[in-house]
N, C-alpha and C positions, 0 to 999 in steps of 0.2 A: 798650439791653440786649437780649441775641440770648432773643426768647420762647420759643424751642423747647425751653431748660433748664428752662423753668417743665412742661414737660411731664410729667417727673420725679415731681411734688409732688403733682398731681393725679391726682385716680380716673379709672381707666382706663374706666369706661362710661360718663362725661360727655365724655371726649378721642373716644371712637369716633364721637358725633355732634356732637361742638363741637369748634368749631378755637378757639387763643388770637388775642386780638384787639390788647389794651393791659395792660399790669401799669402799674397806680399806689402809690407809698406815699403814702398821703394819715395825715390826726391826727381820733383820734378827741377830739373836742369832751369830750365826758361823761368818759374818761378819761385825757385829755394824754396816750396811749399812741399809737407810729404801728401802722397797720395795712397789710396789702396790700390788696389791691383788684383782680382780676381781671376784663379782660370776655372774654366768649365768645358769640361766634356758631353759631347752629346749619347745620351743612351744607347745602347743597342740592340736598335726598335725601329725596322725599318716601318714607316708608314705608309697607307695607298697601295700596298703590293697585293696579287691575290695570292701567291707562295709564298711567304720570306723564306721558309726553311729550305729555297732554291740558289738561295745566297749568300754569302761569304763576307763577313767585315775586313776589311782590307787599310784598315789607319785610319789616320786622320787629314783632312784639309787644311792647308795656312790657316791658323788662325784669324779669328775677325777682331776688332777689338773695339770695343764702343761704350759709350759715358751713360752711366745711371748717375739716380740722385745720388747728392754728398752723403758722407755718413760723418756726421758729428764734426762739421764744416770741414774735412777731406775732402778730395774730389776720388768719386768711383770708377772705375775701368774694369768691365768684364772683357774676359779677353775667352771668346766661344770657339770652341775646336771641332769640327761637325764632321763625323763618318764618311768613310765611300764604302760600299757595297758592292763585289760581283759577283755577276749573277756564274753559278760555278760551270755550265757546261757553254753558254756562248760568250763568258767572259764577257761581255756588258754591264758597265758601269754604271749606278744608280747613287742619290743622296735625296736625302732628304729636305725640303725647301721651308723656310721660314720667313717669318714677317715680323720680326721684333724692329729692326731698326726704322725710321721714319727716311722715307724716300729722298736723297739728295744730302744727309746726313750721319753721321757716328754718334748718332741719339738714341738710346731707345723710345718706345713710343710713349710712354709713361710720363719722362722726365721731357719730352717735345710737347707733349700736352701743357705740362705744368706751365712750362715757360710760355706757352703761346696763354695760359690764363685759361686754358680749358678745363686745367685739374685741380684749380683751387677751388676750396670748399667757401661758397659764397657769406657764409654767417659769420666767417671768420675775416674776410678781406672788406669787403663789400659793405661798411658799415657808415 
């Protein structure tokens, strides 16, 4: 499957630091429904630094994994991989910090919106 269509689907401020990786349709256990399943890698681009070229990528972090909108009544799962960085002569650790998911949640903030009724388009609901 060509990933760059899946680009489409997805929020535009997790594609600006995340590239796609793998799409899976995998089954969820709990409700015999299939799901998608997205990975994403985070770029390597440290952000906020005054050097980066004083620093070194060093992997990846566990994975996060959290729900965007359905796609074509699936339910979404990006599952975001996010870099560490050392710094190469004092060996200090750096990453990059992010604000997709909605606080106390595995929502992104998009599909948290929607649900609370703040991202629907009023001429379409509201009649």
């Amino acid at each position: 499957m060509e990933l760059d269509i899946l680009s489409y689907f997805l929020p535009r401020l997790i594609l600006d630091d995340f590239e796609i990786v793998s799409f899976r349709v995998l089954c969820d256990i709990k409700t015999k429904q299939e799901i998608f399943e997205i990975d994403l890698d985070e770029r390597n681009v440290i952000k906020n630094q005054d050097s980066p070229r004083e620093y070194e990528s060093k992997g990846f972090l566990k994975s996060s994994r959290v729900q965007d909108f359905p796609i074509r009544g699936k339910a979404v799962y990006l599952k975001l991989r996010r870099r560490r960085w050392r710094h190469k002569e004092s060996k200090k650790e750096i990453m990059n910090h992010y604000q997709y998911v909605v606080k106390g949640a595995k929502l992104t903030e998009e599909i948290s919106d929607f649900l609370k009724g703040t991202g629907r388009d009023p001429r379409r609901y509201d009649k």
